[in-house]
TIKE-684881 format. One record per atom (N, C-alpha, C): z, y, x; residue in one letter. Coordinates in steps of 0.2 Angstrom, whole numbers, padded with zeros to 4 digits, always signed. Each point is the difference from the previous one (the first is absolute). Layout:
BEGIN
ZYXA...
***
This chain:
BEGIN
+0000-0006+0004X+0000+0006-0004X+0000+0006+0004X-0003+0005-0001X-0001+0008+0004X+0003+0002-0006X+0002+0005+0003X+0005+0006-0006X+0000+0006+0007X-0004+0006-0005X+0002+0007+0003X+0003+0004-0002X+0001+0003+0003X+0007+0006-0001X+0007-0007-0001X+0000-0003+0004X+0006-0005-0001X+0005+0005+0005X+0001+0003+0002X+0005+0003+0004X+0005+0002-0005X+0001+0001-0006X+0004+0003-0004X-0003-0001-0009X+0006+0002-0003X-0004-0003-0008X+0001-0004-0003X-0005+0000-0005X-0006-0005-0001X-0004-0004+0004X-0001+0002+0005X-0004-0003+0004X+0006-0007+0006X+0006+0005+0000X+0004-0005+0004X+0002-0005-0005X+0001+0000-0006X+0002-0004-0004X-0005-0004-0003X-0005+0001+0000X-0006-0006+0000X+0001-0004+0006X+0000+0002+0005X+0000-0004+0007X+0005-0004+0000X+0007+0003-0002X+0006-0006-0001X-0002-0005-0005X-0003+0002-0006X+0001-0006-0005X-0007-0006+0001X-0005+0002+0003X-0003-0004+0004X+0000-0004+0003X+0005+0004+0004X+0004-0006+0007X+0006-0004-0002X+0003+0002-0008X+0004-0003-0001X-0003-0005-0002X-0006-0002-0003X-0006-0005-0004X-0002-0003+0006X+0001+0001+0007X-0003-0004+0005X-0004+0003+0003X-0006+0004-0002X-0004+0004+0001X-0001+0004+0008X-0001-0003+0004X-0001+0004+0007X-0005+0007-0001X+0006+0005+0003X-0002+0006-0006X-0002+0005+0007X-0007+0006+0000X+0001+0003+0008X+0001+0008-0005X+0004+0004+0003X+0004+0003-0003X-0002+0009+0002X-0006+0001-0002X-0003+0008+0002X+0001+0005-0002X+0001+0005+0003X+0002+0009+0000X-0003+0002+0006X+0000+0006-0003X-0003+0006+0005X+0004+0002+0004X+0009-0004+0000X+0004+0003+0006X+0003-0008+0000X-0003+0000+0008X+0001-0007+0000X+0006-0001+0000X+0006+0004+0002X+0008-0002+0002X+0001-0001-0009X-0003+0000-0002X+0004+0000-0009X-0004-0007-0002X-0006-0003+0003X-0003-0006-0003X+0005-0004+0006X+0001-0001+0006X+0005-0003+0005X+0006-0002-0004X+0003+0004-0002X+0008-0001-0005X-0003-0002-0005X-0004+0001-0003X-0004-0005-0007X+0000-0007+0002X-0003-0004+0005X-0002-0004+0004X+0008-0002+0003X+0004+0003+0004X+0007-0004+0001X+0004-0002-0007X-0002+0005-0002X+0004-0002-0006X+0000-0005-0004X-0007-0002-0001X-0003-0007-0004X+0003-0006+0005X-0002+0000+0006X+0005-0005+0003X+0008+0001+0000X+0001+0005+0002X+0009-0002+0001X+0000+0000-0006X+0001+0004-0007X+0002-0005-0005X-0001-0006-0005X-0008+0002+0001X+0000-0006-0003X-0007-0005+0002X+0004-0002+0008X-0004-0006+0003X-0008-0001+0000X-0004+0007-0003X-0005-0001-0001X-0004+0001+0006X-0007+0000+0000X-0005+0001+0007X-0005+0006-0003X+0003+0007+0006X-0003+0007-0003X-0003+0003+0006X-0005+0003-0002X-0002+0004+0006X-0002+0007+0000X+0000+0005+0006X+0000+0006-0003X-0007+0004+0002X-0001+0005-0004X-0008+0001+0002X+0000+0009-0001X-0003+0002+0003X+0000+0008+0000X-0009+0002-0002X+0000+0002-0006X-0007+0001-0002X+0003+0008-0003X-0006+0005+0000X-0002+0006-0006X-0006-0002-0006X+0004-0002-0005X-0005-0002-0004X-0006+0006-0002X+0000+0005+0000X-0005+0002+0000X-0005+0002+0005X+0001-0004+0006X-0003+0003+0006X-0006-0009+0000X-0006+0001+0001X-0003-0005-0003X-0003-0003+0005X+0002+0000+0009X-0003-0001+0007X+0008-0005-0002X+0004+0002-0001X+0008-0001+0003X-0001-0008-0007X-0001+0001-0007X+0002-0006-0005X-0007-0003+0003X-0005+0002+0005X-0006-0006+0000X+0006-0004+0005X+0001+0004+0006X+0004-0004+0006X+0005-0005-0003X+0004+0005-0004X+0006-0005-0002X-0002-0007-0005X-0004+0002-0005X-0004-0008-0001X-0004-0006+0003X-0003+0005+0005X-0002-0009+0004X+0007-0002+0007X+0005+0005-0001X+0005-0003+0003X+0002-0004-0002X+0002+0002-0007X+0004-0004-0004X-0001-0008+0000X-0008+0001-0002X-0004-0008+0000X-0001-0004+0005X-0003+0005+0005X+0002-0004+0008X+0007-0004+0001X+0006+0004+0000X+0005-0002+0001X+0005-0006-0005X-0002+0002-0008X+0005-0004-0005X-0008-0003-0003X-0005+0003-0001X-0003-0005-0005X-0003+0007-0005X-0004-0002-0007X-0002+0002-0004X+0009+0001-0006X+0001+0005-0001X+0004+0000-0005X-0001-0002-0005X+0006-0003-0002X+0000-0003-0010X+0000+0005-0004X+0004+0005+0001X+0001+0006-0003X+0002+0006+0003X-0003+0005-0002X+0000+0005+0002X+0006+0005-0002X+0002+0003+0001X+0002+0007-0006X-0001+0006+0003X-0004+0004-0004X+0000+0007+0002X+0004+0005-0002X+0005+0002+0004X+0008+0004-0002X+0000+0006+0001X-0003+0003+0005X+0002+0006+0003X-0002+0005-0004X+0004+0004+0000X-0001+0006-0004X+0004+0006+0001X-0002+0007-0002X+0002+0005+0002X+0000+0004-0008X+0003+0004+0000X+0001+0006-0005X-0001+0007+0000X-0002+0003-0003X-0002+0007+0001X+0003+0003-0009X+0006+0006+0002X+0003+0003-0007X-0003+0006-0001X-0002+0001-0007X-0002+0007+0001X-0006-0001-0004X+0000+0009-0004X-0005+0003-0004X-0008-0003+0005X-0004-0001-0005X-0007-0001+0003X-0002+0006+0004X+0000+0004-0002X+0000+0009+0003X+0004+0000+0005X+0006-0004+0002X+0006+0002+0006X-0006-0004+0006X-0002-0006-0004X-0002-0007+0006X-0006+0003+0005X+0000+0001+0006X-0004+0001+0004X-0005-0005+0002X-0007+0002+0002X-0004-0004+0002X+0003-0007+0005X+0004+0001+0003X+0003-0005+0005X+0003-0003-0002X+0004+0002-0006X+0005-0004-0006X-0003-0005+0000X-0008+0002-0006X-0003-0006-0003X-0004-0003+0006X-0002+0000+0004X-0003-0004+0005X+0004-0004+0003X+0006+0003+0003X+0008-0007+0002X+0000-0003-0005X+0000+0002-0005X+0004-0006-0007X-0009-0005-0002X-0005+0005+0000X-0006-0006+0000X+0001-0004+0004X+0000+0001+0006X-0002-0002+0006X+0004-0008+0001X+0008+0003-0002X+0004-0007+0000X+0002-0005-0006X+0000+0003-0007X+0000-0004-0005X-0004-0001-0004X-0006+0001+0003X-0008-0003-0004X-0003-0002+0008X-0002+0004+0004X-0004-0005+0005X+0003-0005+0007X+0007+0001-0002X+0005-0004+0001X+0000-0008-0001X-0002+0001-0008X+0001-0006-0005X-0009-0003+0001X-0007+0003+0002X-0006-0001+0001X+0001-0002+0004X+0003+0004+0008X+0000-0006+0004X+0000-0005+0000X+0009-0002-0003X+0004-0007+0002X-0004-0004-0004X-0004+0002-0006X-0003-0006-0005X-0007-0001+0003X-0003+0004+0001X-0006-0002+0003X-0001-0003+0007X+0003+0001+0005X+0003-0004+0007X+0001-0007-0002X+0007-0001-0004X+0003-0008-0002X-0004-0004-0006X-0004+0006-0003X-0003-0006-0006X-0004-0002+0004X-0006+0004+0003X-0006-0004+0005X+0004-0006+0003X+0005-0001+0003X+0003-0003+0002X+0000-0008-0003X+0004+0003-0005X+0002-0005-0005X-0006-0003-0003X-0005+0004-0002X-0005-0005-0003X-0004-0003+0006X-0004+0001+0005X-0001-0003+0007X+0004-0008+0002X+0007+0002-0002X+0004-0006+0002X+0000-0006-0008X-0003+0002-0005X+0000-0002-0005X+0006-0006-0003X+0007+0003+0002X+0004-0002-0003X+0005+0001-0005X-0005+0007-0003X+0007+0003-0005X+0001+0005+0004X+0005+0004-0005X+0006+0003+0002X+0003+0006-0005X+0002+0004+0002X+0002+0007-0004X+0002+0006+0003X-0001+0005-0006X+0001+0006+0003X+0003+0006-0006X+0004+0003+0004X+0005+0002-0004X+0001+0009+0000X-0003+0004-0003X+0002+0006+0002X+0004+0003-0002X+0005+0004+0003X+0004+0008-0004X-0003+0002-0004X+0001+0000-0005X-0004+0007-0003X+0008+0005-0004X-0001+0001-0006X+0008+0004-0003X-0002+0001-0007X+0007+0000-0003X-0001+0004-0005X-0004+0005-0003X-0002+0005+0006X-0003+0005+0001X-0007-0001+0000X-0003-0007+0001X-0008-0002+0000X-0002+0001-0010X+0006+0002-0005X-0003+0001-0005X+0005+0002-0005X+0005+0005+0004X+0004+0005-0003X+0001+0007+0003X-0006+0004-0001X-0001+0006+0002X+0004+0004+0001X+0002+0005+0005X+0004+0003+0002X+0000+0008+0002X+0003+0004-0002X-0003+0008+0004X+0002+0000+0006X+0004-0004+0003X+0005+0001+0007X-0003-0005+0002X-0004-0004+0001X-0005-0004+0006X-0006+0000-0002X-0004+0004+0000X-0007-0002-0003X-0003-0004+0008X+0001+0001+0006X-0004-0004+0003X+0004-0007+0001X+0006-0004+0000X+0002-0004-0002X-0002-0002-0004X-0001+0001-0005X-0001-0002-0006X-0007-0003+0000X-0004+0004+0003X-0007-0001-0001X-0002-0008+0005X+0003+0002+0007X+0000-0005+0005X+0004-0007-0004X+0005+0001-0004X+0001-0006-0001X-0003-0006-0009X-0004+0006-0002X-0005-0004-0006X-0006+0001+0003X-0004+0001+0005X-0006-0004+0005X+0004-0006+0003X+0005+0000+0002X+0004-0006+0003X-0002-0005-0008X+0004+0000-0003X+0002-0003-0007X-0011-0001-0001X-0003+0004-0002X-0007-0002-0001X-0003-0005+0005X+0001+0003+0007X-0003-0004+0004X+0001-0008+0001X+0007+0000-0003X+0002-0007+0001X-0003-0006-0007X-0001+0005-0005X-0003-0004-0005X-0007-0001+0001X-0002+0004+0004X-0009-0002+0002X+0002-0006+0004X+0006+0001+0007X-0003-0004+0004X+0002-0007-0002X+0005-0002-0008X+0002-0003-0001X-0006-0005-0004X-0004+0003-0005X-0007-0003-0002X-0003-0002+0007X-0003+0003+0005X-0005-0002+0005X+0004-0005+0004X+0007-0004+0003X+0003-0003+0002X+0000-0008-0003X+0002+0005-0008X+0001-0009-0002X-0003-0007+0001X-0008+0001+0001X-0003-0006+0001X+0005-0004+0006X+0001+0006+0006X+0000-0002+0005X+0009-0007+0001X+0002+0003-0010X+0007-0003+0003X+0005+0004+0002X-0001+0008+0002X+0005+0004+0001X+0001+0006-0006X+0007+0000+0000X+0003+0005-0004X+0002+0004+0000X+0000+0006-0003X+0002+0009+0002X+0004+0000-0006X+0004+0006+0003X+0006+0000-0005X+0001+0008+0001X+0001+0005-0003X+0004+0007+0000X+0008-0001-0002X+0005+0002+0003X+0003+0000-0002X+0003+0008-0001X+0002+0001-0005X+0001+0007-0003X+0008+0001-0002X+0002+0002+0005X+0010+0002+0001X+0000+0006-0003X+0006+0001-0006X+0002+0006+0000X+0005+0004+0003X+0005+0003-0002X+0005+0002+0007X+0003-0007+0002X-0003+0003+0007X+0007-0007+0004X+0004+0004+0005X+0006-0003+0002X+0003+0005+0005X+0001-0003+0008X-0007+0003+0001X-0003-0001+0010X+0001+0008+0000X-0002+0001+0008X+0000+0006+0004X-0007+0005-0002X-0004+0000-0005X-0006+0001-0002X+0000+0008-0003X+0005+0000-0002X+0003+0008-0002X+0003+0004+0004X+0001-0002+0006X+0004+0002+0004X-0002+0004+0005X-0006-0007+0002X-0005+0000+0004X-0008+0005-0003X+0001+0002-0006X-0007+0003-0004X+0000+0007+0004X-0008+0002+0001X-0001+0007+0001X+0002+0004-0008X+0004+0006-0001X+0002+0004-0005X-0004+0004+0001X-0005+0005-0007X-0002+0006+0002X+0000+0005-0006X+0000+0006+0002X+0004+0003-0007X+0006+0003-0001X+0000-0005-0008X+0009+0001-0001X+0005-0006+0004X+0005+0004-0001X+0007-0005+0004X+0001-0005-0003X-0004-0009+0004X+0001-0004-0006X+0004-0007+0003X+0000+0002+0007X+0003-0004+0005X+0006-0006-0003X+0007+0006-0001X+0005-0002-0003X+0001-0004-0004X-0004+0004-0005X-0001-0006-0009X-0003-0007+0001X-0005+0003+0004X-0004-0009+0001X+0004-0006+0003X+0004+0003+0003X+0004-0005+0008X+0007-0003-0005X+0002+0005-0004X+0007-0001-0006X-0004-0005-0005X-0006+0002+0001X-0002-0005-0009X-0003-0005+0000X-0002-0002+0007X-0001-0005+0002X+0006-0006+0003X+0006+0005+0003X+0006-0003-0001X+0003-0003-0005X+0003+0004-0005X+0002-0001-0006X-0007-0006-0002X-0005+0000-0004X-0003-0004-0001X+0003-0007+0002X+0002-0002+0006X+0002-0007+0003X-0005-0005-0002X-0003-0001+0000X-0007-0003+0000X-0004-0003+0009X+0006-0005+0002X-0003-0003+0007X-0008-0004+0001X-0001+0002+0006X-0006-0003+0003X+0000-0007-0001X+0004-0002+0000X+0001-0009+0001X-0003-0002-0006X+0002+0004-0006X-0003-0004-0006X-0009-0001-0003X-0002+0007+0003X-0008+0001+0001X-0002-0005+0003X+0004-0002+0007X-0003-0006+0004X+0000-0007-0004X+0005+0000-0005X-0001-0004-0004X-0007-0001-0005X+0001+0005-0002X-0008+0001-0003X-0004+0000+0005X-0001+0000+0005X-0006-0001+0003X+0000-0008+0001X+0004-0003+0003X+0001-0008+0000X-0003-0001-0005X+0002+0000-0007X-0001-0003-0007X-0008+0004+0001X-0001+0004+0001X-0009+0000-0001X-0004-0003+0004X+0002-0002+0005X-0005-0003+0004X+0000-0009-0003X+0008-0001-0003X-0002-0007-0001X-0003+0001-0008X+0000+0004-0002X-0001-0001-0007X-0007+0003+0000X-0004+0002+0006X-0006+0004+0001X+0001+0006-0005X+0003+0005-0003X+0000+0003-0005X-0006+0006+0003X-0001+0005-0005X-0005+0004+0002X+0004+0010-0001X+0002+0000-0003X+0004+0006+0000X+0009+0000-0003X+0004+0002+0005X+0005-0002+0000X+0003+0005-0001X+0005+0006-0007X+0003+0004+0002X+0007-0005+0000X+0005+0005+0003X+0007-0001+0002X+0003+0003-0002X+0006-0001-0002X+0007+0003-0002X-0002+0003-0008X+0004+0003-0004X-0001+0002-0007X-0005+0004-0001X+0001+0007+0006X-0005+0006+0002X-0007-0004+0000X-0002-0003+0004X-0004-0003+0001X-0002-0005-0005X+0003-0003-0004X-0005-0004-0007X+0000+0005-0005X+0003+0005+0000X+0001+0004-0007X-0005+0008+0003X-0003+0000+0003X-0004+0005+0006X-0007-0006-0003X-0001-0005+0004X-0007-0003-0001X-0001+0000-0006X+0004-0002-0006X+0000-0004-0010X-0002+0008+0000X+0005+0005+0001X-0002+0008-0003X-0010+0000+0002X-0001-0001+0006X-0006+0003+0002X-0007-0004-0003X+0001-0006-0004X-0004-0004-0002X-0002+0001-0008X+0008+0001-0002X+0000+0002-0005X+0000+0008-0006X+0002+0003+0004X+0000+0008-0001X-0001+0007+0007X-0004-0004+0003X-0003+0004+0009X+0003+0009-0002X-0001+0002-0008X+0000+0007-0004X+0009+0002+0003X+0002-0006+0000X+0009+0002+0001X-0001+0001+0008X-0001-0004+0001X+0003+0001+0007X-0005+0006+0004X-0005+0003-0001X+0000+0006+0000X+0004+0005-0003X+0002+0001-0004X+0004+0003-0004X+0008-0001+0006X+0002-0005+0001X+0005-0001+0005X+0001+0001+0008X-0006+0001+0000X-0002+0004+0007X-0001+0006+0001X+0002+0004-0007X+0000+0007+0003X+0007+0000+0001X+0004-0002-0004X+0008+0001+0001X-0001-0003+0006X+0000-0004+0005X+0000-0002+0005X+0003+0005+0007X+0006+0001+0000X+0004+0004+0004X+0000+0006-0001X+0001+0001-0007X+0000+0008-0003X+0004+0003+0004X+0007-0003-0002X+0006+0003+0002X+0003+0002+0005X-0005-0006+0006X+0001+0003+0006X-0002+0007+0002X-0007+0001-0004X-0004+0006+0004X+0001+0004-0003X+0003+0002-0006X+0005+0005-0003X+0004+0003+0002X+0005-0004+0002X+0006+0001+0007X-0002+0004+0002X-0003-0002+0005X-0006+0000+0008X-0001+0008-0001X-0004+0000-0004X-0002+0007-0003X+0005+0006-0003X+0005-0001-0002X+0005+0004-0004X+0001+0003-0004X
***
């Protein structure tokens, strides 16, 4: 199993419950000293065989190298996962060119890479396999306060049901997984622009109590049950049911979408 952005998260917590399944798991982030500790960690606590890799998923010389390493060294992967992802808060109007280009670059060409590199892979070796992306609540619950997020993670969510049709003959299966608040370093960690929204996100994300571990749960159970779109947590089934069923509401709920903060903010 590959899992990126495993240095922390969701992405560290898919790597454990892999390797808690047996899974010889290699454990990639963009800072290697964070996928290392991901990788100790899967051994000393739980006996498993992990290994640590340092890739920039959006840098696309850096995921060619790190895929034929990976194959060279362990094989074709069985499953992939593509985790990594960044955040950008803030008005469309706040978000700068560079905004949207780091948030394309790593939560949509991030996710091409790792599925086009491994799937080639996987169908050449013709033995099956799977592949699992991040996507979010956000890939079909519109929001004023992340339009490029949002956007990057419903091409993610789209992409993966294209590449879900064109794979199946081959025996392999794609899966979105679609998390709504969970409580990782992602708010923490998000670029802010604008209103002051830092505080709120990092408290509401705490409070929420919503742990990575049980997402990785849902990923486990999609790969074995092949599913094709997975949202998590109540936010995330009561966000997908709202946008299939009345798309009209949930725009409508996306303008309240951080009112409060930028009201403040403003005074």
């Amino acid at each position: 199993v590959v899992v990126t952005g495993a240095g922390s998260g969701i992405g560290l917590a898919t790597s454990r419950a892999f390797a808690a399944h047996g899974a010889e798991v290699v454990c990639a982030d963009i800072d290697l000293d964070a996928a290392r500790r991901a990788a100790g960690t899967i051994e000393k606590d739980l006996g498993g065989t992990a290994h640590a890799a340092q890739v920039d998923v959006a840098d696309m010389e850096q995921m060619e190298r790190f895929s034929r390493n990976i194959i060279a060294q362990y094989g074709v992967p069985d499953i992939v996962v593509n985790n990594a992802g960044i955040a950008v808060v803030g008005s469309f109007l706040d978000h700068t060119v560079d905004d949207w280009r780091r948030t394309v670059d790593i939560n949509l060409w991030g996710v091409v890479h790792g599925c086009r590199l491994f799937a080639a892979a996987m169908v050449e070796r013709g033995q099956g396999g799977h592949i699992v992306n991040v996507a979010s609540l956000a890939a079909f619950a519109p929001s004023r306060l992340l339009p490029a997020y949002s956007a990057s993670k419903a091409a993610v969510k789209m992409l993966s049901d294209c590449l879900r049709a064109e794979l199946a003959g081959h025996d392999i299966g794609v899966s979105a997984i679609c998390p709504g608040f969970v409580s990782t370093a992602i708010a923490r960690n998000a670029t802010y622009t604008g209103a002051d929204l830092h505080d709120d996100a990092v408290r509401g994300l705490a409070r929420r109590g919503y742990p990575p571990e049980r997402v990785a749960a849902h990923v486990l159970r999609a790969v074995h049950r092949n599913q094709a779109v997975v949202p998590v947590n109540l936010e995330g089934k009561i966000g997908y049911a709202l946008s299939r069923i009345s798309p009209r509401a949930m725009r409508g709920l996306a303008r309240l979408t951080g009112t409060t903060s930028v009201s403040r903010n403003r005074g």
